[in-house]
C-alpha positions as CSV (number, residue, x, y, z in Angstrom):
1,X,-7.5,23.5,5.6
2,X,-10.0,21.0,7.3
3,X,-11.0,18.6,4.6
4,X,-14.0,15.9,4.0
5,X,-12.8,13.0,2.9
6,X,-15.9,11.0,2.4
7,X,-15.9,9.8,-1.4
8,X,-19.4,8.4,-2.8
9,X,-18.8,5.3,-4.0
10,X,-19.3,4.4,-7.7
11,X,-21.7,1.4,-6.3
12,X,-24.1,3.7,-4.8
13,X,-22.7,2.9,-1.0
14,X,-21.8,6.2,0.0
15,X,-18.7,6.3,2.7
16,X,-19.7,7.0,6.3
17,X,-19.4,10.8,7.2
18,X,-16.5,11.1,9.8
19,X,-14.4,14.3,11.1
20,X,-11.0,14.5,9.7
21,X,-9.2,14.7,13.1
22,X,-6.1,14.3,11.4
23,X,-7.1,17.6,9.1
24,X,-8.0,19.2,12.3
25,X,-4.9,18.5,13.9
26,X,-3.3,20.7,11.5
27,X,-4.8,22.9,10.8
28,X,-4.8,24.3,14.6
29,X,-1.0,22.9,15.2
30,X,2.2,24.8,13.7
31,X,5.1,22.6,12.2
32,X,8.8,23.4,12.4
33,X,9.5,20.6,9.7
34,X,7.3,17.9,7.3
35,X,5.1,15.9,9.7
36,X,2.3,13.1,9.3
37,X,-0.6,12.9,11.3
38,X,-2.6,10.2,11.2
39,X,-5.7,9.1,12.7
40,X,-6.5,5.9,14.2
41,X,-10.2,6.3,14.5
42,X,-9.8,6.8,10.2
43,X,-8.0,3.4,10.5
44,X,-10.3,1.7,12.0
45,X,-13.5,2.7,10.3
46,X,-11.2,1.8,7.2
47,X,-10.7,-1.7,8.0
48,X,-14.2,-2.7,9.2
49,X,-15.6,-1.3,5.8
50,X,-13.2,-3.5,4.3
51,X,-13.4,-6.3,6.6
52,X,-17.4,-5.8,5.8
53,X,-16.8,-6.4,2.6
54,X,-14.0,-8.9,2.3
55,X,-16.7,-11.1,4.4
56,X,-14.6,-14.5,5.3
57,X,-11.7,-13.2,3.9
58,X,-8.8,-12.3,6.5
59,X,-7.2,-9.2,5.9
60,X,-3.2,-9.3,6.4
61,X,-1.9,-5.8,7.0
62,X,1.0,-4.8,4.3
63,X,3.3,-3.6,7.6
64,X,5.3,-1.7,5.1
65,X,2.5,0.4,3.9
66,X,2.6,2.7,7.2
67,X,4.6,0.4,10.1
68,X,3.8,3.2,13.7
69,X,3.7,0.6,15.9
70,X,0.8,2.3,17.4
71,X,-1.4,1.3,13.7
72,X,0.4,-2.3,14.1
73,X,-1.5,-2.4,17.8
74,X,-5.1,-1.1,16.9
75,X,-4.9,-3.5,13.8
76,X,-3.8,-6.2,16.3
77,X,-6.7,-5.5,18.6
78,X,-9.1,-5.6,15.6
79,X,-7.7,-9.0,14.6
80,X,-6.0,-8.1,11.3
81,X,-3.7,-10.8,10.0
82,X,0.1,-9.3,9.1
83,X,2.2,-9.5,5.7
84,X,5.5,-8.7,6.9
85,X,8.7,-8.5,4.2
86,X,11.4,-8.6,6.7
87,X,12.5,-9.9,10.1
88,X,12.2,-6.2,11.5
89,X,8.4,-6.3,10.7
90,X,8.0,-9.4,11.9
91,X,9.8,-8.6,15.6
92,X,7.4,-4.9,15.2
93,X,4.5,-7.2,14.8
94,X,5.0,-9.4,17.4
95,X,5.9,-6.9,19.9
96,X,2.4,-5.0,19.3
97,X,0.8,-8.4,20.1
98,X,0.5,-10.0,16.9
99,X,0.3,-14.2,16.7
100,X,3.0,-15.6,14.9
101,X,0.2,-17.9,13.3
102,X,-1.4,-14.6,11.8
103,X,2.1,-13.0,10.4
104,X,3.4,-14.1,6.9
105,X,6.7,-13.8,5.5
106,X,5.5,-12.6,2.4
107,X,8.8,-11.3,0.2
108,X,10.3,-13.5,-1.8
109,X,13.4,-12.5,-1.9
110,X,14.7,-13.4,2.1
111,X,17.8,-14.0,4.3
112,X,18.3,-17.7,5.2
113,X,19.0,-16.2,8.7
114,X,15.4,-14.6,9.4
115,X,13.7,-17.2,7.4
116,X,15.3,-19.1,10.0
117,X,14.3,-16.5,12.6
118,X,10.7,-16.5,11.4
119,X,10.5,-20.3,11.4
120,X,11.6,-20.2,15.4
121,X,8.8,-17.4,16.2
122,X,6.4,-19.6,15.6
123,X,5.3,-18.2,12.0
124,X,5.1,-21.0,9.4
125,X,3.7,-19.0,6.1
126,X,6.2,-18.4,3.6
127,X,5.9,-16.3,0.2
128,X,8.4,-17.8,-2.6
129,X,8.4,-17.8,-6.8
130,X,11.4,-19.5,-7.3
131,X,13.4,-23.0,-6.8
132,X,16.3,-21.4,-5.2
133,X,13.3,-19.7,-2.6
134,X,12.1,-23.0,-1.5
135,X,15.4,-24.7,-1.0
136,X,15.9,-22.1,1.1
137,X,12.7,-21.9,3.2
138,X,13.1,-26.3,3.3
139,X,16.4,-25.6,5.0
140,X,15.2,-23.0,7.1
141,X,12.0,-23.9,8.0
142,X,11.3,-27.5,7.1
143,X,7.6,-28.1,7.0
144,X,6.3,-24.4,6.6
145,X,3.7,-24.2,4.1
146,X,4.5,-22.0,0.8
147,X,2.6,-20.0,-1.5
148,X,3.5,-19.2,-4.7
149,X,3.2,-15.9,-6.0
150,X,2.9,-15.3,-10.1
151,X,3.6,-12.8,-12.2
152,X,0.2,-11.3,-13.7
153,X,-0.7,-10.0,-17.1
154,X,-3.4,-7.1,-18.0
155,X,-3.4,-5.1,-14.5
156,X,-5.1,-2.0,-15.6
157,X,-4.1,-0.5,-12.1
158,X,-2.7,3.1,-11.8
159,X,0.8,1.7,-10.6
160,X,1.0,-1.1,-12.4
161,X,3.4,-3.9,-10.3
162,X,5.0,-6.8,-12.7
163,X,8.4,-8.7,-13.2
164,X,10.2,-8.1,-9.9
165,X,7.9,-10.5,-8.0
166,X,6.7,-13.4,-9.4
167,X,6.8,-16.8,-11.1
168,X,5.7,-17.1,-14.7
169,X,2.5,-19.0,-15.0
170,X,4.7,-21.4,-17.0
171,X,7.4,-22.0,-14.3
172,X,4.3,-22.6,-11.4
173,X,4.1,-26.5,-11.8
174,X,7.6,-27.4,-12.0
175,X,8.0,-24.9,-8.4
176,X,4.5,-26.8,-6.8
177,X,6.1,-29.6,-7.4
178,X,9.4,-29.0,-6.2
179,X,7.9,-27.6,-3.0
180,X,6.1,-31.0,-2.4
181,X,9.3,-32.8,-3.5
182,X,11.0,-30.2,-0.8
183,X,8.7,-31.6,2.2
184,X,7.5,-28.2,1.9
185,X,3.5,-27.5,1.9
186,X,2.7,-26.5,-1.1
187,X,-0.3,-24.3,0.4
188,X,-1.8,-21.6,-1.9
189,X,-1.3,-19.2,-5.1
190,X,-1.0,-15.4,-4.5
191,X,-0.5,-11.7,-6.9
192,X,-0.7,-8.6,-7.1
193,X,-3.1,-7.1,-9.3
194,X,-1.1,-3.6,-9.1
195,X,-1.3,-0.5,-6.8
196,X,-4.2,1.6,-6.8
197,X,-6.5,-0.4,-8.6
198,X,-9.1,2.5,-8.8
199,X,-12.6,-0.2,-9.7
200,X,-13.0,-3.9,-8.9
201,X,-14.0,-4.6,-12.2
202,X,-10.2,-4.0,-12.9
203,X,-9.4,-7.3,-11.3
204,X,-11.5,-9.4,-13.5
205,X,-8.6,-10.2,-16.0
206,X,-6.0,-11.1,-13.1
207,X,-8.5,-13.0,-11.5
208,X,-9.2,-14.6,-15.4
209,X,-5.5,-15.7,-15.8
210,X,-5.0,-17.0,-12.0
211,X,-8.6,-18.7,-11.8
212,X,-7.3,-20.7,-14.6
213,X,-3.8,-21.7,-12.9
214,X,-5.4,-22.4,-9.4
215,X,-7.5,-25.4,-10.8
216,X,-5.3,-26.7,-13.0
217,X,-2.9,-26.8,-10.1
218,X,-5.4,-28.8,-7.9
219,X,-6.6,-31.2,-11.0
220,X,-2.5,-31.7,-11.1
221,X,-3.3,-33.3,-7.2
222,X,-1.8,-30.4,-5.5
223,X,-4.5,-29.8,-2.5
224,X,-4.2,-25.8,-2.8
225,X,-5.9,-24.1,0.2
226,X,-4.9,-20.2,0.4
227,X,-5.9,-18.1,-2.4
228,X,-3.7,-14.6,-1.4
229,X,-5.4,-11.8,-3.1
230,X,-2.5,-9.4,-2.3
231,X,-3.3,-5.6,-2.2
232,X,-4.2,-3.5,-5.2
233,X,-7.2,-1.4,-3.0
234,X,-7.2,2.1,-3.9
235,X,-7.1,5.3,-1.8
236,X,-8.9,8.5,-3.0
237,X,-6.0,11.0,-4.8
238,X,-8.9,13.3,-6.9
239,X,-9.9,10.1,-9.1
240,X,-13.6,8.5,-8.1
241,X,-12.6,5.5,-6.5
242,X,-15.8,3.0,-5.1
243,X,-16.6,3.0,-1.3
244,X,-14.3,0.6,0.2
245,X,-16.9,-2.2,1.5
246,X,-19.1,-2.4,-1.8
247,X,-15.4,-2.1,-3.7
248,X,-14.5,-4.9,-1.5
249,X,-17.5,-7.3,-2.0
250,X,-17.6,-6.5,-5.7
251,X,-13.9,-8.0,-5.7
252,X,-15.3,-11.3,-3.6
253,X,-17.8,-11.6,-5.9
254,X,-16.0,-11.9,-8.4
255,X,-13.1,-14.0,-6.8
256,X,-16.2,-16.5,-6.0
257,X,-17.0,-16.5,-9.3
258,X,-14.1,-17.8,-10.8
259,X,-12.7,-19.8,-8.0
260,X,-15.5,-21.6,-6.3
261,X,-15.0,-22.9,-2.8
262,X,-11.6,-21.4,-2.2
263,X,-11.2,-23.2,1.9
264,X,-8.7,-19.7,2.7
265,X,-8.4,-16.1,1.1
266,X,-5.9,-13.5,2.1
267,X,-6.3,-10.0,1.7
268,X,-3.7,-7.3,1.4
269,X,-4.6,-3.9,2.2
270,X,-1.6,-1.6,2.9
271,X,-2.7,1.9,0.5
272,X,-6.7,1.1,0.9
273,X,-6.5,0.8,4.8
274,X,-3.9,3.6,6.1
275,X,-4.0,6.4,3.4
276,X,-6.5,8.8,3.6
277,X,-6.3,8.5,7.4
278,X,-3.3,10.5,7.1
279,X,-2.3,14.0,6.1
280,X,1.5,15.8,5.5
281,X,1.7,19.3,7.1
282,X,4.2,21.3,4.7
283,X,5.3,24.2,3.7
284,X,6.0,26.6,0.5
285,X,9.8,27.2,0.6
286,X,9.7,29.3,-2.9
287,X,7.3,30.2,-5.4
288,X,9.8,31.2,-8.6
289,X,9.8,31.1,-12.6
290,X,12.6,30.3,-14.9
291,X,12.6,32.9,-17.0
292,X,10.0,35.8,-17.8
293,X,7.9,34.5,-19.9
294,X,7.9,30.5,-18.5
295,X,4.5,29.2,-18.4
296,X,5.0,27.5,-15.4
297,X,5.7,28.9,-11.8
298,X,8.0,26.0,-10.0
299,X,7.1,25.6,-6.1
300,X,9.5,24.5,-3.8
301,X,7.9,22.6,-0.6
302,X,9.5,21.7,2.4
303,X,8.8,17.8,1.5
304,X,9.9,15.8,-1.7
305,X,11.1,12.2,-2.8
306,X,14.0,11.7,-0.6
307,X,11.8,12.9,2.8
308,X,8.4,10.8,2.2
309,X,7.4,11.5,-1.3
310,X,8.9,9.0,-3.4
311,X,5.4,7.8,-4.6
312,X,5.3,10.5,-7.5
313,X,8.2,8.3,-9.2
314,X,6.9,8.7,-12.8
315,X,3.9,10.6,-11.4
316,X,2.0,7.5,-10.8
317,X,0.3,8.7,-7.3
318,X,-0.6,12.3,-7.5
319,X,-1.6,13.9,-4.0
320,X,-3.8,17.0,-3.4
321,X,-2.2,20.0,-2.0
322,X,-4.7,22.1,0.3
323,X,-3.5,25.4,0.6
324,X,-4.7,29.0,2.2
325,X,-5.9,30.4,-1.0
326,X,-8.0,27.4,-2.1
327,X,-10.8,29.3,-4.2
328,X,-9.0,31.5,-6.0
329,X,-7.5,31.7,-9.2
330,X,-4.8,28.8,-10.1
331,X,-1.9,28.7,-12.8
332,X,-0.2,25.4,-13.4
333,X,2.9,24.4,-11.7
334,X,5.9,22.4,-11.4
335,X,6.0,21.0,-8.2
336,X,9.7,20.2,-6.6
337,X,11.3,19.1,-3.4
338,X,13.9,21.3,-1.5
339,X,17.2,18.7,-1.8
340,X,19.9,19.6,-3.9
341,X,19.0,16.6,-6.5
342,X,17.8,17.5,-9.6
343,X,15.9,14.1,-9.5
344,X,13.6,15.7,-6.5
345,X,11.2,16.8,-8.7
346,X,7.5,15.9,-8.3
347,X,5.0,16.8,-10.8
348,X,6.2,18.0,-14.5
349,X,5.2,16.1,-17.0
350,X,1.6,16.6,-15.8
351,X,2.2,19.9,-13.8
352,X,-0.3,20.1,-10.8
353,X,-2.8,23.4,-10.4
354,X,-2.1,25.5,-7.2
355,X,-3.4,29.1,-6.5
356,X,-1.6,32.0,-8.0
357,X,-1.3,33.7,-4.8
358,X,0.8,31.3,-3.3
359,X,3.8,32.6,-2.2
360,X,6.9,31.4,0.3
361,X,6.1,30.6,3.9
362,X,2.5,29.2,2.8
363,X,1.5,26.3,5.1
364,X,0.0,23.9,2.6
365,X,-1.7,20.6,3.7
366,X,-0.8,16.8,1.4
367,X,-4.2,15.2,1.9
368,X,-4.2,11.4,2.1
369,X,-0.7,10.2,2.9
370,X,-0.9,8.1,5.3
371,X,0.6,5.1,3.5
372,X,4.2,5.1,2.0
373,X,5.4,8.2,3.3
374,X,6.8,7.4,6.9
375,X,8.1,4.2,5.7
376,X,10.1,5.9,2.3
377,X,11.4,8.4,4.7
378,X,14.1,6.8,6.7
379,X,17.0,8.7,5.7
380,X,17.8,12.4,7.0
381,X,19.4,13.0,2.4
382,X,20.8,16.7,2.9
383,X,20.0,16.9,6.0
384,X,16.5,17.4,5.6
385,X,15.3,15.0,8.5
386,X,13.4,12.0,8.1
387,X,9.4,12.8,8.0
388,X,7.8,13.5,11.8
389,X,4.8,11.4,12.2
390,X,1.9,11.9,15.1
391,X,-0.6,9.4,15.5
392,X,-3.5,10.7,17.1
């Protein structure tokens, strides 16, 4: 089930050719249960292709993307910048080595007490899109320099994210402002163009809207300094996606562009940098139809949304299954979890192609799941434990 991952990019920059140690881990390991392996050679040639490209942009790892304190350390090593949502990521980060200058609190929905506790660490970067936000952070943490993240129209991303985070563009004065007013820092702008954003060209109409608040903000005397790009870099699910360092200059190009001498960018990376350095070992619990004549065969794995795979919520990320009888014939499937909740369901609306010879007891690899898996599966829901993770 050994895989090559390399993906030519849509640029003409093909992907360096690498060995899949994390496919070759399991393909000459056996499993008792659902376990990750990930590689941290995969994660590093990751991040320089992206660093590469990103040029003087710093990349701030999205902890929550894939948080084994062994990825926090290499990334430390290889002077990645972190964007922690919590005071947990924030002690993981700094216990791997991370500089409090280099970590920021970047939800903006936070406790007062680990604002507080952030402050006192030494980290003085603080996300916020409200008024209620900065009141707090000025109480907590008087000083710390804010940026204000907006809520962004026309993401043509596969996942697209909107409404939960954010400030509308119309609300961002009145909160720069009140950040000044605060004794706050009213330091930079960020967004989130949406997950898996599968060709930089996508950005171009996120960037249009922001480019447009950023200098108003500064002609308004507001001395903005951090553009934060947030994430939105895509990972390779079947789809062509562009090789990560022409993706990535094509995305500063374009940033440039618009914005002009921008003194600090952020970068975001949590899907683009971890996932396809990782891989699920699983297996085929039952192959079965619902009646005789049902088009679809349903397969049971091992693995669904309560142990690691919550990402196929409305089918947005859909992973490739290698399996032992990759080459023969396929039928299409419904593809289902093994929990007793009828919600663990994976792929039905668009049901997913697997070999008709498939049958119970099948070790099947997930390719590319090394980001959001580990970090969904925290809870043992049936008693089907939390997801195993080896980093090699």
């Amino acid at each position: 089930m050994t895989m090559n991952a390399t993906v030519p990019g849509a640029l003409g920059v093909a992907t360096p050719v690498f060995v899949d140690a994390a496919a070759a881990f399991i393909a000459a390991n056996d499993f008792d249960r659902p376990t990750l392996v990930v590689s941290r050679d995969r994660v590093s040639a990751q991040y320089d292709a992206l660093h590469a490209g990103l040029g003087r942009a710093h990349i701030h790892y999205a902890v929550k993307a894939n948080p084994a304190a062994q990825i926090i350390r290499l990334l430390v090593e290889k002077g990645s910048g972190f964007d922690a949502a919590s005071r947990q990521e924030i002690e993981l980060c700094l216990a791997q080595g991370a500089k409090p200058e280099h970590i920021s609190f970047g939800n903006t929905i936070k406790r007062a007490s680990d604002i507080a506790f952030a402050f006192s660490a030494g980290v003085t970067l603080f996300a916020a899109d409200s008024e209620a936000e900065l009141e707090k952070i000025a109480a907590h943490a008087p000083g710390a320099r804010v940026y204000i993240r907006l809520i962004v129209e026309n993401s043509m991303a596969d996942w697209p994210l909107s409404r939960k985070f954010g400030c509308a563009p119309s609300a961002l004065p009145d909160l720069l402002d009140h950040a000044r007013d605060l004794g706050l820092v009213p330091y930079g702008l960020s967004f989130h163009v949406g997950s898996q954003t599968r060709k930089a060209e996508f950005w171009n109409p996120v960037l249009d809207q922001v480019s447009v608040l950023w200098h108003a903000a500064r002609a308004d005397g507001h001395d903005l300094q951090l553009l934060n790009l947030g994430g939105g870099f895509p990972a390779f699910y079947g789809e062509d996606i562009e090789a990560p360092r022409a993706y990535a200059a094509a995305v500063m190009q374009a940033v440039e562009t618009r914005f002009g001498a921008v003194p600090q960018i952020m970068a975001e990376p949590g899907r683009g940098l971890v996932a396809e350095a990782g891989h699920i070992a699983a297996e085929v619990m039952l192959v079965s139809r619902k009646s005789a004549d049902d088009l679809h065969r349903w397969v049971y794995l091992d693995i669904g949304r309560f142990s690691g795979l919550a990402e196929t919520e409305g089918e947005a990320i859909r992973y490739q299954i290698a399996t032992p009888h990759d080459g023969g014939e396929t039928g299409p499937c419904v593809l289902a979890g093994p929990s007793c909740d009828s919600a663990d369901i994976l792929y039905e609306k668009r049901p997913i192609h697997l070999p008709l010879a498939l049958k119970s007891g099948d070790k099947v690899m997930i390719r590319n799941c090394g980001a959001y898996t580990s970090s969904y599966s925290s809870v043992g829901f049936n008693g089907f434990p939390p997801l195993d993770v080896i980093v090699l």
